[in-house]
MARPALUM-242943 format. One record per residue: x, y, z of N, C-alpha, C in turn; residue in one letter. Coordinates in steps of 0.05 Angstrom, whole numbers, plus 5000, padded with zeros to 4 digits. Example, Ala and Ser with C-alpha at 12.3 -4.5 7.8 and 13.67 -1.06 7.14 Angstrom:
BEGIN
526448865156524649105156526449345156a 525749555142527349795143525850015157s 
//
This chain:
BEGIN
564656588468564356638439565156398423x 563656288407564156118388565856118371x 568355968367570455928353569555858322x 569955928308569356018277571355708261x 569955548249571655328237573555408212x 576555258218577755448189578055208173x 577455258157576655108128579455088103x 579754888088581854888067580354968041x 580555108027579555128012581155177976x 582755137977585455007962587654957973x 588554697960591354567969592354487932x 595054577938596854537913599754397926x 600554247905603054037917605154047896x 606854007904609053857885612353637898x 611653457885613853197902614653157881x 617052917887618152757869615952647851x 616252687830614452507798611552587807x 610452727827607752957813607953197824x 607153317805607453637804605053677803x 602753577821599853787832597653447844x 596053587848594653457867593353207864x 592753197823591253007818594052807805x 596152807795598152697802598652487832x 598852617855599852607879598052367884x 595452437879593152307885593251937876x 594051917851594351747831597251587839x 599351677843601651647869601151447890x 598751607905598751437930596151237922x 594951267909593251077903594850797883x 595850817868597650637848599650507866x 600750637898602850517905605550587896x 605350817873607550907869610551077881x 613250867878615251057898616151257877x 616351547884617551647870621451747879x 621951607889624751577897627551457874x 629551667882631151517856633851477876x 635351457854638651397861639351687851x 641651847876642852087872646052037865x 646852077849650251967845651652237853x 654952107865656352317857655852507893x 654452447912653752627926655052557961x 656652347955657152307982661352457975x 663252427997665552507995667352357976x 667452077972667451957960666451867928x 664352057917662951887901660151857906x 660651737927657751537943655751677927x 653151487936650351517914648451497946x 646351637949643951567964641351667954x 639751477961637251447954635651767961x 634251947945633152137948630852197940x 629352407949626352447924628252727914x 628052777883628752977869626053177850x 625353347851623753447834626053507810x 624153447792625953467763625753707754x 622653807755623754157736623454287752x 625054487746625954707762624954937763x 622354987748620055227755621455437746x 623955517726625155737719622955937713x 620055897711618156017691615555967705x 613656187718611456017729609356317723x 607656267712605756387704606656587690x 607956607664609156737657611956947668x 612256937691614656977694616856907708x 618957057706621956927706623056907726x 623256747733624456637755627256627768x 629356507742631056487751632356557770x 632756787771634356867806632856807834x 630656547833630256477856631156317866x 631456177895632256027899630255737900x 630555517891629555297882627355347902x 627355247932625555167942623155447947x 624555697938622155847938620455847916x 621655727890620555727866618355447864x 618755267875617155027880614855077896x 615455257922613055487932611255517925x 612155677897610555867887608155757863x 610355467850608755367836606255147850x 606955057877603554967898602555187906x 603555357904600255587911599755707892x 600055657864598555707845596555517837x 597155177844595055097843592955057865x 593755157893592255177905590555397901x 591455747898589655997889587655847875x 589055757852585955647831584255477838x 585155257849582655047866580855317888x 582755427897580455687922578755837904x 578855847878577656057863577456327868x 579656377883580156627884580556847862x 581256717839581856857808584057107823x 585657047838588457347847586857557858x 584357537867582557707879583157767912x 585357717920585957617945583857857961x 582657737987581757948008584358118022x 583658408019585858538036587258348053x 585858268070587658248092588657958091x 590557918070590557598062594257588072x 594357388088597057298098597657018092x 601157108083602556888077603756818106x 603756488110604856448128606656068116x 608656208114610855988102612955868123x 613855698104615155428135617655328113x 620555228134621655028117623854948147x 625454848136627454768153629854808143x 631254688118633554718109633455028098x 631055078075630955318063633255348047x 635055528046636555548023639555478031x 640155248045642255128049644655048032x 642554938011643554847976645655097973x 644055377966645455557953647155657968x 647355687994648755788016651355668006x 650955338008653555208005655255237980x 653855307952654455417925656455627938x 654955837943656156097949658056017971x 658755887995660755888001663055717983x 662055587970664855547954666555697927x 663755907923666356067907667356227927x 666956337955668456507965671256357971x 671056127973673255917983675355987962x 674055837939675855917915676156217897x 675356397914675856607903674356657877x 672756527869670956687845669256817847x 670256967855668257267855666757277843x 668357377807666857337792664057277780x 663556937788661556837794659256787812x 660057007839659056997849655957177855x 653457057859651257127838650557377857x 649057567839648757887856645457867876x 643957637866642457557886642057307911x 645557307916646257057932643957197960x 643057457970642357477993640557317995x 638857377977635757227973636656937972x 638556807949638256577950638256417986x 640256547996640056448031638056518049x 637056638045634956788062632356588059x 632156388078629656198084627056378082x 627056658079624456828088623556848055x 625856798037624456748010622256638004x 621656448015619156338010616756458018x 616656508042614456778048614056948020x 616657168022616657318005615557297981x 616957117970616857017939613856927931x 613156757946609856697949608657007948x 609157157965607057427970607357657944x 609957677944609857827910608857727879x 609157427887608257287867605257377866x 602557407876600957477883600157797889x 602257927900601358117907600058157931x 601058047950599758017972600858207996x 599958428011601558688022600358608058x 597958478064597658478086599958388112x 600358118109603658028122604357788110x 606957688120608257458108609657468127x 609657138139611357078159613256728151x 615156758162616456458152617156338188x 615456078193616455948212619055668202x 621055778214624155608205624955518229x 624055178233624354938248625554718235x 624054568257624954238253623054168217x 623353938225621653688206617953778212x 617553908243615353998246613854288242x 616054368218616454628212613354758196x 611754538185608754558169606854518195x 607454438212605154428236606054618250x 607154698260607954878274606655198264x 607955248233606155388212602755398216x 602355148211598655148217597755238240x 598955188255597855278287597455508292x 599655708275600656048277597556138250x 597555948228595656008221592655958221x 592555808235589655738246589255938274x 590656018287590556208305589556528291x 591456568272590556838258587456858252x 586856648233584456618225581956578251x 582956528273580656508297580556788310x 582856888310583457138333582257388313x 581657328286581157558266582657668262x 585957698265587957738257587457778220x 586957648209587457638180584557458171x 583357448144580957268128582957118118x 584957088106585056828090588256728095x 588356598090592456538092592956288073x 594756388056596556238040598656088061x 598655818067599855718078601755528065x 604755548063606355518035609155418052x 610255178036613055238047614055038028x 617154958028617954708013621154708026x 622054478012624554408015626654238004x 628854387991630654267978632554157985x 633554018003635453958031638553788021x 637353707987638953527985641453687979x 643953607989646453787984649253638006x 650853697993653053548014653753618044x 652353828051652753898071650753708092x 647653708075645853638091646653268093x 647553278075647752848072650552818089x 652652898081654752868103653752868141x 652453098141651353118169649552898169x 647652788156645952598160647352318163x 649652278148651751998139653252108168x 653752278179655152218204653752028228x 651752158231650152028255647851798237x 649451658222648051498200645351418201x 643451658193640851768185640651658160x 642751768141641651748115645551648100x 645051268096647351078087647651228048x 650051128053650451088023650450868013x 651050897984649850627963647350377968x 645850587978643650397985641950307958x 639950177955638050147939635150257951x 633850267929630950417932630150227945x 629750097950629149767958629649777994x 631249817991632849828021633250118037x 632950348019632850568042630350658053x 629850808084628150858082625250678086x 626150458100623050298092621850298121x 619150468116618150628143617050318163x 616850278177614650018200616949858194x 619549808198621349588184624149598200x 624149378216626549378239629349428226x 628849278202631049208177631749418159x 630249728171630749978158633450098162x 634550138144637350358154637750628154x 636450748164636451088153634651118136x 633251348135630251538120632151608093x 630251738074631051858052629552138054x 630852328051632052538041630452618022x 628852868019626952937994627153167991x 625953277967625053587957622453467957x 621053787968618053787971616854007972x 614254137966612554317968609954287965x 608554507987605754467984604754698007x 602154737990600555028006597754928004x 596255008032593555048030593355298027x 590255368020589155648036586655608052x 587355728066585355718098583855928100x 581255908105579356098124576655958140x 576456228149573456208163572155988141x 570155878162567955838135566755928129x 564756098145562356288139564256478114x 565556558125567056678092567856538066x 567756298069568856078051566256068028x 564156048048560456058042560656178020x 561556498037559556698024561056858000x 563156677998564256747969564356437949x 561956287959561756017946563855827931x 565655797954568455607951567655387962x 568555157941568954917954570054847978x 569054708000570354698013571954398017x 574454358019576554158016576053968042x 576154108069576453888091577154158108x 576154058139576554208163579054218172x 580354438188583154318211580754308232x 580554098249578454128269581554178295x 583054028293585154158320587654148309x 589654258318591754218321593954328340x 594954008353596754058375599354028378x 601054198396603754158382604354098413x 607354008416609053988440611953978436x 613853958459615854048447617953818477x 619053738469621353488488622953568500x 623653878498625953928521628153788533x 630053668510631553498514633953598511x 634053698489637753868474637153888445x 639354038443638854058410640853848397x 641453698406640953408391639953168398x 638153118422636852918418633153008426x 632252798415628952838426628252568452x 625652638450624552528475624652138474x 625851938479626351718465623551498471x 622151728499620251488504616951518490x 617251708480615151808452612451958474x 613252038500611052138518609652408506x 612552598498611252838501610652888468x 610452728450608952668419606952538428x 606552368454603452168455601452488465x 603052738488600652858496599253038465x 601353118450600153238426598553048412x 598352868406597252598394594852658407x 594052558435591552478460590552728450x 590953038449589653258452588953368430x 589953278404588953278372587853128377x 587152938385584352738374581652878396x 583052828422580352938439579152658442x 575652728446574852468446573252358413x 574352458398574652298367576852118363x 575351948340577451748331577351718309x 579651768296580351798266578951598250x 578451588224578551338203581351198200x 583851298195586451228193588251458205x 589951358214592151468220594851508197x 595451828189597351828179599551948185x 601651708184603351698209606251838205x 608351958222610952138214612751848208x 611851548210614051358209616051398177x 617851398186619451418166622051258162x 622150988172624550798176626450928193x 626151118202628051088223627350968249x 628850808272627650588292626350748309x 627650928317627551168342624751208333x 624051418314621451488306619651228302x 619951118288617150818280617050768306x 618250648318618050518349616250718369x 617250928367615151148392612551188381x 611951118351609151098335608150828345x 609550678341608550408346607650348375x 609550538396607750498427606050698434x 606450878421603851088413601350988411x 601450858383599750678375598150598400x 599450448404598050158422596950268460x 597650518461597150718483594350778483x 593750898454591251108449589650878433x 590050738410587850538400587650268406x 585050198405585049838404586849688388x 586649818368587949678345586349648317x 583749788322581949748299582350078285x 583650208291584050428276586750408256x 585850378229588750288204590550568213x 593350408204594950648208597350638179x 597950788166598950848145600851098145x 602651058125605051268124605651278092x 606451568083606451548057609551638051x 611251578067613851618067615351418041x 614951228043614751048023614751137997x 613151307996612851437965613751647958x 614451857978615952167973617852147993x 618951898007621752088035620852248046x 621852398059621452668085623452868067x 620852998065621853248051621853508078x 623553448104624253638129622153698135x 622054038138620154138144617854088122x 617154108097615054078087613453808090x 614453598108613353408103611153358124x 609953568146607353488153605553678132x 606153798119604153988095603653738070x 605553578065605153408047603253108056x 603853108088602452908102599753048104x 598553348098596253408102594353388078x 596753508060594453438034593653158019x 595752938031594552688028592852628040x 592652738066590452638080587752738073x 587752918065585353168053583453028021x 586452958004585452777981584752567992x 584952348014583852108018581252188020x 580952428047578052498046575452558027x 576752668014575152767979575152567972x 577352317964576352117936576551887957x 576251807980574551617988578051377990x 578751368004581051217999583051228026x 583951018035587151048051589350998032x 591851068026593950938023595150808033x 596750628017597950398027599950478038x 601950398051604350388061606550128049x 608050358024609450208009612650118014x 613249988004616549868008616849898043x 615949668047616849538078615949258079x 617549158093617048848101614848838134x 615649048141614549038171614848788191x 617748788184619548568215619848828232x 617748638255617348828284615749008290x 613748998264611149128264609149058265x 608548748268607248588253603948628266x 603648718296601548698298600448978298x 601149178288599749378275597849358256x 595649528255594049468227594749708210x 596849678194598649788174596949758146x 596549938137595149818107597049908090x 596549588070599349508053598149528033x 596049538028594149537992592949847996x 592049917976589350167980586950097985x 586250148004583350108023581550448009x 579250287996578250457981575150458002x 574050688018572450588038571950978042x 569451038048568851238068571651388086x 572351668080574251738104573552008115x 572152088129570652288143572952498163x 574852328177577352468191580052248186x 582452398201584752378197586252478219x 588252318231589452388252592752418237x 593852648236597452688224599052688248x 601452568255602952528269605952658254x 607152828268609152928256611153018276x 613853018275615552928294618153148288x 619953308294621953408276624153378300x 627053428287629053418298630253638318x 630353588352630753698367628253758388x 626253648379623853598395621453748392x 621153888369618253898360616753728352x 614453738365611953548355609853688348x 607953558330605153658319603853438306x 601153488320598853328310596053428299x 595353398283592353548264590453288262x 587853398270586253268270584053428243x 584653248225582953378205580153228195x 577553418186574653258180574153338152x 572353268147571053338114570453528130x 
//
C-alpha cells in the first residue's frame, strides 16, 4: 500500500526579535543576530549572552492569558499563525491532534515556586503553580486554545525534542491515526537553574560578548547560547490538503531518528550513530544545503564537520542559523524546520552568521545569502544524552 505524503501546510514561529514567519524570514536573510546580553543571572551577578522574546503574549486572540506559563503562551501564539497560513478558519477536522515537544518546559516557574516554598511565602504562592510546571501545558494550552478534543500529546526530551515530535507525528498521519496535527512546542530555558548547570560543565560562560558566544563552525567558540523559542507546523495528508485547497508549504519526505546509548550524561563523541540518522534521511537524495545542529559547541560542530565529509563531496553548502536565534533546547529542530521550509518558498540559503571559522575552513559554509533555487533540505539535530534526528524535507 502506498504511503500517503504528509504535507506542511502552515507553519507559525516566534524567536528572539521576530514574532512570525515573515519577520524570521527577513532575519535570516539580512544576517540578522537576534541575541542580547542577560544581566544579573549568573551567582555572582554574572551576565550571559541569550535569545529573549520580549512580549510576553499575556493576550492572544482576545484572551487572557495570564495564568499561563510563558512557554505555553509563546505556543499558542505560532499556531495561531500557523492555523491561519493552513486556512483552516478554527474549522479543525474531528480528528485533529496536537502533538507538542519541549525540553526545559516550565523549569522557569518551577524554580519561582520553589523559592517561595523556601521562604515561606505562601501567600504568594500562585493557585495555578500545577499548570505552570506541568511541561504537558503546551499540548494542552495549544488544544483548548482551539478547541481541539481528538488527542494531545507532549514529547519531553533532549534538544531533539521537535524531531522526535515529527516522527510520532508523521506516523499518525500515515497509520490514519488522526487527518491533521498541530505540531507545536517552545522553550523558555533561560533561568538560574538552567545556566548554573550549563556554567558548570562550561556550556554556557559568563560575561561573554555577543561577539564571542556561541559562534557555530569556530574552534575559538566557548559555549552555545541559550534561547526562548517557538514554533508549530500543521501537517497532513496531501490528497486532503488538495481537497480542501490549502497551500501547500513543503514535504517531510523522511525523517530519521537514532539514539547513542551512552549515559545520561554523555553522547556518542565519534558522531557514528547521528551519521546513520543523517545516511537514512537523505537515502539516495542530495539536499540543496544542509541545515546544520552546529552550534559552537566543539563536540557537536566537529561530529558535523566529519559527518560532513563522510556523506558529501563537498559541493553540497552547508549552513546553520544558530548564529541568529541560539538553541532554543528542544524547540530548536522545529525552528531549524521552518527556516528551512521559508528558504524553500522564497528561493534562498542563509548565511551562517558571527563565526570566523578557525578549523572549518574547508567546508562550504555559506557566509553571505545565496539567493538560488532550493527544492530540498537536509536538518541535522542532535540533543543532550543521545538523541538524534534528521528530516529530509522537499517543496
Amino acid at each position: 500500500m502506498k504511503t500517503s505524503k504528509i504535507v506542511v501546510t502552515g507553519m507559525g514561529i516566534v524567536v528572539p526579535k521576530a514574532k512570525n514567519t515573515k519577520e524570521f524570514s527577513e532575519m535570516l536573510q539580512n544576517g540578522t543576530c537576534g541575541l542580547s546580553i542577560v544581566e544579573e543571572i549568573g551567582p555572582e551577578g554574572e551576565s550571559i549572552v541569550g535569545g529573549i522574546i520580549e512580549d510576553e503574549y499575556m493576550s492572544i486572540d482576545g484572551k487572557n492569558y495570564k495564568r499561563y506559563p510563558k512557554f505555553s503562551r509563546i505556543a499558542i501564539a505560532s499556531a495561531e499563525e500557523a492555523v491561519e497560513m493552513a486556512k483552516v478558519n478554527k474549522a479543525f477536522p474531528k480528528r485533529t491532534t496536537v502533538v507538542a515537544f519541549t525540553s526545559t518546559g516550565g523549569i522557569k516557574d518551577v524554580g519561582y515556586c520553589q523559592d517561595l516554598v523556601s521562604t515561606k511565602e505562601l501567600r504568594r504562592y500562585p493557585i495555578h503553580a500545577t499548570a505552570l510546571g506541568n511541561n504537558h501545558s503546551i499540548a494542552t494550552g495549544v488544544a483548548s486554545h482551539f478547541g481541539i478534543q481528538h488527542q494531545a500529546f507532549t514529547i519531553n526530551d533532549s534538544c531533539n525534542a521537535a524531531m522526535d515530535a515529527l516522527f510520532m507525528a508523521k506516523m499518525l498521519l500515515e497509520s490514519n491515526q488522526t487527518d491533521m496535527v498541530v505540531l507545536t512546542g517552545a522553550e523558555t530555558p533561560i533561568s538560574e537553574v538552567m545556566v548554573y548547570s550549563f556554567n558548570k560543565t562550561r556550556n554556557v560562560l559568563y560575561n561573554q560578548s555577543v561577539d564571542e558566544a556561541g559562534k557555530p563552525f569556530s574552534s575559538t567558540s566557548k559555549g552555545f547560547v541559550m534561547s526562548e523559542g517557538a514554533g508549530t507546523l500543521i501537517l497532513e495528508r496531501e490528497e486532503d490538503a488538495l481537497k480542501r485547497d490549502a497551500d501547500i508549504q513543503g514535504s517531510i519526505k523522511r525523517v530519521a531518528l537514532s539514539f547513542d546509548s551512552v549515559s545520561i550524561l554523555q553522547s556518542d563523541q565519534t558522531g557514528e550513530v547521528l551519521y546513520r540518522a543523517m545516511d537514512e534521511a537523505c537515502g539516495e537524495d542530495v539536499p540543496d544545503f544542509i541545515n546544520s545542529q552546529a552550534l559552537g559547541l566543539t563536540e557537536n560542530d566537529t561530529i558535523e564537520q566529519r559527518n560532513y565529509h563522510k556523506k558529501f563531496d563537498g559541493t553540497v553548502p552547508i549552513t546553520t542559523i544558530k548564529g541568529h536565534v541560539g538553541q532554543a533546547l528542544g524547540a530548536v529542530g522545529m525552528i531549524q524546520t521552518i527556516s528551512s521550509i521559508i528558504s524553500m518558498k522564497e528561493g534562498f540559503i542563509p548565511p551562517t552568521i558571527r563565526t570566523d571559522k578557525v578549523g572549518y575552513e574547508e567546508l562550504p559554509i555559506v557566509s553571505e545569502t545565496r539567493y538560488q533555487d532550493v527544492s530540498s533540505v537536509l536538518i541535522t539535530c542532535h540533543g543532550f544524552g543521545g538523541n538524534n534526528g534528521c528530516v529530509y524535507l522537499e517543496k
